[in-house]
C-alpha positions as CSV (number, residue, x, y, z in Angstrom):
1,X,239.2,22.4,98.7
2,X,237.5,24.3,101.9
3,X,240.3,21.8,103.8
4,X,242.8,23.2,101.9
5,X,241.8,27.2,102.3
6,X,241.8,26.2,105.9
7,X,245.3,24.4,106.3
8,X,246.9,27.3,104.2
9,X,245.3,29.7,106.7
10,X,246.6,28.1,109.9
11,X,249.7,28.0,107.9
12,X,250.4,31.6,106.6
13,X,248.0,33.4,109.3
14,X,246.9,31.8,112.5
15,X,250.3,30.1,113.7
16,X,252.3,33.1,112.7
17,X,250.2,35.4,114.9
18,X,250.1,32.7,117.5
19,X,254.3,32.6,117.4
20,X,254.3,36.7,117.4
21,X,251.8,36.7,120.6
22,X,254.0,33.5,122.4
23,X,257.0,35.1,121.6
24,X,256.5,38.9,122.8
25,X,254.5,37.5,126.4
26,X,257.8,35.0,126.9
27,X,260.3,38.3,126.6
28,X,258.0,39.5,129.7
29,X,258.6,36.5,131.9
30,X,261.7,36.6,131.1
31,X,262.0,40.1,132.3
32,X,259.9,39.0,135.3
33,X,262.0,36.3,135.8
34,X,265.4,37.9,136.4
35,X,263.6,39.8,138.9
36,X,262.4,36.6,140.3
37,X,266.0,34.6,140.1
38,X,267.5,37.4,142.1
39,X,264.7,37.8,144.5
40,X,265.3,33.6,145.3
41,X,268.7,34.7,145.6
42,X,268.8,36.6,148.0
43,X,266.2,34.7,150.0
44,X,263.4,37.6,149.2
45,X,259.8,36.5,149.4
46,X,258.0,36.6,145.8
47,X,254.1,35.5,147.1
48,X,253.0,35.8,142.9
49,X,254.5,35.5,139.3
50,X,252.1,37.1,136.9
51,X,252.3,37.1,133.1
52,X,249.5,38.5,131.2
53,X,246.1,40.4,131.9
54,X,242.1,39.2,131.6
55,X,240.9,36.3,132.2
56,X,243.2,33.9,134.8
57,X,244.0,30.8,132.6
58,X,246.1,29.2,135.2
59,X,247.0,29.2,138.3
60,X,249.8,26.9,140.1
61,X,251.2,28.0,143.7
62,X,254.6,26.3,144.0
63,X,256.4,26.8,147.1
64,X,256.0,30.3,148.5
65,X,255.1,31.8,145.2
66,X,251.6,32.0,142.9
67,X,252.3,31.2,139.3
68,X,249.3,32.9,137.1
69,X,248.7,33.1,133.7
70,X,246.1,35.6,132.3
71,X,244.7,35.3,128.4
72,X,246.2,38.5,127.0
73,X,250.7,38.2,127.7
74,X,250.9,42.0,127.2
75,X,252.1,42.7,131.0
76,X,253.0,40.7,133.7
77,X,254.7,41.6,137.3
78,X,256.7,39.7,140.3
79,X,255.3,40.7,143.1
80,X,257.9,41.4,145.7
81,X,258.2,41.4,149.7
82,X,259.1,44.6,151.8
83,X,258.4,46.6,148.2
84,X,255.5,48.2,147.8
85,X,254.3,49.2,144.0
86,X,251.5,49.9,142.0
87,X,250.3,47.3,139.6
88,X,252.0,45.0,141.8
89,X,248.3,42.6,142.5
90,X,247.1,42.3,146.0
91,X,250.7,43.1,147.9
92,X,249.6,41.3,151.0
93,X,253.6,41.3,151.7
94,X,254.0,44.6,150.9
95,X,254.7,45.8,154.2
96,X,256.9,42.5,155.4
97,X,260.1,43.0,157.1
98,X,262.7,40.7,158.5
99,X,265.0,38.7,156.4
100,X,262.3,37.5,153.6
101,X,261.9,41.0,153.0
102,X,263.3,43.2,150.0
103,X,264.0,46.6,152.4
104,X,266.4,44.7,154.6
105,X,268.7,44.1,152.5
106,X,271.8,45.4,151.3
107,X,271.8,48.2,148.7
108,X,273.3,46.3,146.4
109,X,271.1,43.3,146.4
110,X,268.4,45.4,145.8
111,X,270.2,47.4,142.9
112,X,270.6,43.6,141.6
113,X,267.0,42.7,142.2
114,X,265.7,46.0,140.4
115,X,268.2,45.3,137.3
116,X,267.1,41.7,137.3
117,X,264.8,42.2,134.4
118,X,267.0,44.6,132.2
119,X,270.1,41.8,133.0
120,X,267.6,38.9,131.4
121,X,266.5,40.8,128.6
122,X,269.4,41.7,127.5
123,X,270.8,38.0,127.9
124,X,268.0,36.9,126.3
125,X,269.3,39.6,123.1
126,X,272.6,37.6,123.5
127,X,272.3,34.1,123.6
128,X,269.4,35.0,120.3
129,X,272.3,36.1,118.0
130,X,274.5,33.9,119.0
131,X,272.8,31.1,118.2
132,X,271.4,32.3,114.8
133,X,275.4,32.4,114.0
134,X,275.7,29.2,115.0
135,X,273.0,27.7,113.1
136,X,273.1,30.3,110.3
137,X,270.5,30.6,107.3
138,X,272.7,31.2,104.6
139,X,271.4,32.1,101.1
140,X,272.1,32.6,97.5
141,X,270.8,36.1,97.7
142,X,269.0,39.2,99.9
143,X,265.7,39.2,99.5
144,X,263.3,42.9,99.6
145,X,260.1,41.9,98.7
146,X,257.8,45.2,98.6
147,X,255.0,43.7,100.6
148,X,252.6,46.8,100.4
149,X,251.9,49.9,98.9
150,X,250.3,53.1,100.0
151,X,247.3,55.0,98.0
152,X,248.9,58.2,96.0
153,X,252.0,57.7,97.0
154,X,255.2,58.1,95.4
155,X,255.2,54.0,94.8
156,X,252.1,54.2,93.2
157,X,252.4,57.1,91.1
158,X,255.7,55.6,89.3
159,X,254.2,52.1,89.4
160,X,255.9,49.9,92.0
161,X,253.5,46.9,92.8
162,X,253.7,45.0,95.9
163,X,255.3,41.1,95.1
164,X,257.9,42.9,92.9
165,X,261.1,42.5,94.6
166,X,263.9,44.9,94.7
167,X,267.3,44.3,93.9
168,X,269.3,47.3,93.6
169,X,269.0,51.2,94.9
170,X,271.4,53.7,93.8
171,X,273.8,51.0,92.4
172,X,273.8,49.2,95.7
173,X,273.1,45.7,95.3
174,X,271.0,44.7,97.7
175,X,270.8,41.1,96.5
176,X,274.6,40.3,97.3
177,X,274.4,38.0,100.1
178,X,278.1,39.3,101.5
179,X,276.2,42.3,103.1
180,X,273.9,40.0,104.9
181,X,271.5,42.3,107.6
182,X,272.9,46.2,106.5
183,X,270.8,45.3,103.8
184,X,267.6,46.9,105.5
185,X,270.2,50.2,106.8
186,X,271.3,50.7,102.9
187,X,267.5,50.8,102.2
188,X,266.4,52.9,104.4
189,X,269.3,55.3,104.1
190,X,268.9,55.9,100.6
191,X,265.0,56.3,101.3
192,X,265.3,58.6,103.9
193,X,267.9,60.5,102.6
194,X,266.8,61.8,99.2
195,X,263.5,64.1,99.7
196,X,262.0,65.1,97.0
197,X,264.7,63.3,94.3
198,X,265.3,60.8,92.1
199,X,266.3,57.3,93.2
200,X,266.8,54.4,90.2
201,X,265.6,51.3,91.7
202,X,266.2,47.9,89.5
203,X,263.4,45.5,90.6
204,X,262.4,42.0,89.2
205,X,258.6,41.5,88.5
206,X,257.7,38.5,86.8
207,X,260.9,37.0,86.1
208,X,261.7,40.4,84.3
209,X,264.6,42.9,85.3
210,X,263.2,46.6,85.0
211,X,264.3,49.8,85.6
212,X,262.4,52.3,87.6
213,X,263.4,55.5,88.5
214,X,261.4,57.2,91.3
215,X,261.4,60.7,92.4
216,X,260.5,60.4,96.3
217,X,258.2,62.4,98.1
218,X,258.8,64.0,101.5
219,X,257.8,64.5,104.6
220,X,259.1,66.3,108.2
221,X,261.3,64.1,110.5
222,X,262.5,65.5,113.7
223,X,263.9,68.7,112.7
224,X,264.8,67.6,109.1
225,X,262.9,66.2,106.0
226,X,263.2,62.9,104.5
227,X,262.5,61.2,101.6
228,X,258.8,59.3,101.7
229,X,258.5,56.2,99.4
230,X,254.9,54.7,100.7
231,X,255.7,51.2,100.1
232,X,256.3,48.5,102.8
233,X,259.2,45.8,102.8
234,X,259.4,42.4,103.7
235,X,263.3,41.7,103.9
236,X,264.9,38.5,103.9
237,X,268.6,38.1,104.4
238,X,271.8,35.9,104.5
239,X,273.4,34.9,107.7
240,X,276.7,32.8,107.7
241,X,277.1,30.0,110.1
242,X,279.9,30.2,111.9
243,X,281.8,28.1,114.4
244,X,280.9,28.3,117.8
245,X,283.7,31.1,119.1
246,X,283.4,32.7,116.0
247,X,279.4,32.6,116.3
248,X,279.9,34.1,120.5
249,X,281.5,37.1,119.1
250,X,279.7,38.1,116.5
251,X,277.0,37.4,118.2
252,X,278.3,40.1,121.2
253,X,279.2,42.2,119.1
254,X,275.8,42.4,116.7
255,X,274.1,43.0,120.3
256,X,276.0,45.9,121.0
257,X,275.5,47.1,117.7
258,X,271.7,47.5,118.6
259,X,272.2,48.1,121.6
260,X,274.1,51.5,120.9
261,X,271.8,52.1,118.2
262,X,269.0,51.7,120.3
263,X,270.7,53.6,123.2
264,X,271.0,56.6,120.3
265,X,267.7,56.6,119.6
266,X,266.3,56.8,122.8
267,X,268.5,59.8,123.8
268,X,267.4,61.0,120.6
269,X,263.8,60.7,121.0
270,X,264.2,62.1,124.7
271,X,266.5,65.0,124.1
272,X,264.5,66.0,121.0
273,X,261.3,65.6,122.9
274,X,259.5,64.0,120.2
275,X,258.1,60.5,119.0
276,X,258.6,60.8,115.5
277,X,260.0,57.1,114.6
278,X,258.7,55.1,117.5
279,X,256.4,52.7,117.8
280,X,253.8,51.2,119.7
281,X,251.7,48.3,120.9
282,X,250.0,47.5,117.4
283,X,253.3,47.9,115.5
284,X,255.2,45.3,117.7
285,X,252.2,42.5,117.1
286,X,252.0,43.8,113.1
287,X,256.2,43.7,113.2
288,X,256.1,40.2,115.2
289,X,253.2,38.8,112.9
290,X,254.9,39.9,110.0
291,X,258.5,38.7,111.2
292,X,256.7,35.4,112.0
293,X,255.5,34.6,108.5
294,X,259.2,34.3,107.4
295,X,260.4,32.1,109.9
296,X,261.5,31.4,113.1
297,X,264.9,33.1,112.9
298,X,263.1,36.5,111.7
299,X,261.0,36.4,114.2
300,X,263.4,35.7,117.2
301,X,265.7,38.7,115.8
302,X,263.1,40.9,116.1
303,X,262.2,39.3,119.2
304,X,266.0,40.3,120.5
305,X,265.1,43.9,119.2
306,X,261.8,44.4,121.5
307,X,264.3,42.7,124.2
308,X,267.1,45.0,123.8
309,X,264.2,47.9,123.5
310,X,262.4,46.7,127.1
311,X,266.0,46.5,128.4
312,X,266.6,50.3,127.7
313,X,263.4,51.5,128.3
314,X,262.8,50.3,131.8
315,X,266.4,51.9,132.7
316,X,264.7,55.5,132.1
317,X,264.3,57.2,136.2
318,X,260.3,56.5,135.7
319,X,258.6,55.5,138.6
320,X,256.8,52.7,137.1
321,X,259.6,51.1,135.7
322,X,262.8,49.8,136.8
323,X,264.9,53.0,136.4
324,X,262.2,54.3,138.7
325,X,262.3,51.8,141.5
326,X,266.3,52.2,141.3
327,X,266.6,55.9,141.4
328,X,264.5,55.4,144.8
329,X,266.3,52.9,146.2
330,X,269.4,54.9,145.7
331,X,268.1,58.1,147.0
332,X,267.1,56.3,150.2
333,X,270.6,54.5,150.8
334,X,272.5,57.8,150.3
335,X,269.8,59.8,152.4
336,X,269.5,57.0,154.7
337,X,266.1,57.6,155.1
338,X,262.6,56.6,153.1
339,X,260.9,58.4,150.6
340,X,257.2,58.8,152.0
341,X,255.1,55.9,150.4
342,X,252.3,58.5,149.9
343,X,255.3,60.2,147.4
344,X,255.9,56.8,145.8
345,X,252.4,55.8,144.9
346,X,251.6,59.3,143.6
347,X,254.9,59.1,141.3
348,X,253.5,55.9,140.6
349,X,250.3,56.8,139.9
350,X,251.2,59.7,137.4
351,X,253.7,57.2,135.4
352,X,250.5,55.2,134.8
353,X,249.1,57.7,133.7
354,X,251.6,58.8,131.8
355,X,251.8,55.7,130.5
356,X,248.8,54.7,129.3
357,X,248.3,57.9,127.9
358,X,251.7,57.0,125.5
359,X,250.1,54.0,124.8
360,X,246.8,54.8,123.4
361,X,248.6,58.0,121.4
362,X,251.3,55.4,119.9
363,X,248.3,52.6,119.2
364,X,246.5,55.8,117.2
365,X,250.1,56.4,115.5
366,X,250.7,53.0,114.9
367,X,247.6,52.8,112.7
368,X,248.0,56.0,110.6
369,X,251.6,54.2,110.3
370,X,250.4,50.8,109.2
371,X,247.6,51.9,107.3
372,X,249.7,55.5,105.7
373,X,252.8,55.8,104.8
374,X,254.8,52.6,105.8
375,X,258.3,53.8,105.5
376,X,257.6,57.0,106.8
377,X,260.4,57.5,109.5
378,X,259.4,54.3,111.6
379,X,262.5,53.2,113.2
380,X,262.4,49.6,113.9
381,X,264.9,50.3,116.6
382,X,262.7,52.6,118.7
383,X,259.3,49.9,119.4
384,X,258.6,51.6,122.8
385,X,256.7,48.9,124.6
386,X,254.4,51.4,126.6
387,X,251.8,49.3,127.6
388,X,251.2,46.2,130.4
389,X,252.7,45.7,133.3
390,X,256.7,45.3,132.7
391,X,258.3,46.7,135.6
């Protein structure tokens, strides 16, 4: 019996959690390694290849480069030659000149070298939904399984129960398989945009078909209100296989799907100046855990969505991140002279700051988010991955 309770957690627990921390510390070597492929070639020196912070669990030095691996995989960084950074470990090549060194070469090597790590991660987004056409995980039905429900909320006041499942809103019918992944945008559409009204939900609890009608509550979103629910969804739903062309372009074009919508949101957030919708460093592990209990093709989409996010984040004209590093490069080549390196590391220095002051206010949202009102204006597109090193 104990043997049992322990298998079953492994099972529905340990290895899911496992998968969701594997799978978010790979997206950052991959980032660090299109950094890295351009960096070999172009023949610039990369003396270390870091993923992770804490404890050093390995360490392998192959060629000219150190390969470490640290405990935690939040962060990582590729040290480079002739390009001095913060965060960047010991940079004894920071200074190095000559050919092995990333200041002698041509502009647009470097622009390459700095877009290494978007260029992967957004590959990486690519080849993901490709592939899931290919392979496909088609099923009879959608599945919206309310996985949790919030204390006094609307949910709970017209009795939803988490395990019942949800099959249509507003006479959509979010069962039908043909819809396949708008499934989650109907959802939330009809959620968020009905404050303070009446939505008739048809759900299925215990083999029964009931109708319950729900009068939402609300709650400020930007400069608008929307609707508040309080419940939590774990969504399950129907993907076609395809043939392999067929599979490549939907696959292209699902990726620029997100990657617009993520591109919206981002501009959104920015001209807006707010964070209402985004999310943090808990909400990715909660979202990757919870991705990961339904399967490996869950879990790589929304492995695709932190890539796409990482992609578009580090192209924002912050010193520590890519966009950063590129605006510099670019003001030098048209200037034809360096910035200071004192004025780097300072702008340097006050992104960290910045940054890890985002972090710890999005780890505090990210729990009143988890643990309040689930489907309270978190946008699944906007996971702003705020913490670690990902340059």
């Amino acid at each position: 019996m104990a043997f049992n309770a322990f298998f079953a957690f492994v099972n529905l627990k340990f290895l899911p959690f496992m998968y969701a921390i594997i799978g978010f510390g790979s997206l950052i070597a991959i980032h660090e390694f299109g950094h890295f492929f351009f960096c070999k070639l172009f023949g610039i020196l990369t003396p270390t290849f870091s993923i992770g912070f804490g404890p050093e669990l390995f360490r392998k030095k192959i060629g000219t480069t150190d390969f470490r691996l640290a405990l935690i995989p939040l962060g990582g960084y590729c040290e480079i030659a002739g390009n001095e950074e913060v965060g960047q470990g010991e940079q004894a090549f920071a200074k190095a000149t000559g050919d092995i060194s990333f200041d002698s070469k041509a502009y647009w090597k470097k622009l390459l070298v700095m877009f290494g790590g978007i260029i992967f991660n957004l590959l990486f987004a690519y080849i993901v939904w490709c592939v899931i056409f290919m392979v496909g995980k088609p099923l009879e039905r959608n599945v919206v399984l309310v996985s949790s429900i919030v204390k006094d909320s609307a949910a709970e006041k017209y009795g939803l129960k988490a395990g019942d499942q949800i099959s249509t809103i507003n006479g959509h019918n979010l069962a039908d398989p043909n819809i396949g992944m708008e499934v989650q945008e109907i959802l939330m559409q009809e959620l968020m945009s009905h404050p303070n009204q009446e939505v008739k939900l048809i759900i299925e609890r215990d083999k029964k078909e009931l109708e319950l009608p729900i009068t939402l509550g609300s709650k400020p979103s930007g400069n608008k209100t929307i609707g508040s629910l309080g419940a939590g969804f774990a969504i399950q739903t129907s993907i076609p296989k395809m043939s392999f062309f067929q599979a490549i372009t939907k696959g292209i074009s699902t990726t620029n799907k997100w990657i617009c919508d993520i591109a919206s949101s981002v501009k959104t957030l920015i001209s807006k100046r707010s964070l209402e919708g985004a999310g943090g460093p808990v909400m990715i592990l909660s979202q990757s855990f919870s991705s990961a209990q339904y399967g490996f093709i869950p879990l790589f989409i929304f492995l695709a969505l932190i890539s796409i996010n990482l992609a578009l984040i580090n192209l924002l004209p912050i010193g520590a991140l890519d966009g950063g590093q590129i605006l510099f490069v670019t003001l030098e080549t048209i200037f034809r002279r360096r910035i200071p390196m004192n004025v780097k590391i300072a702008i340097n220095l006050a992104s960290w700051v910045f940054f890890i002051g985002l972090a710890l206010f999005l780890t505090y949202k990210d729990i009143v988010t988890l643990f309040g009102d689930t489907l309270s204006g978190f946008d699944p597109r906007m996971l702003l991955s705020s913490f670690g090193k990902i340059k």
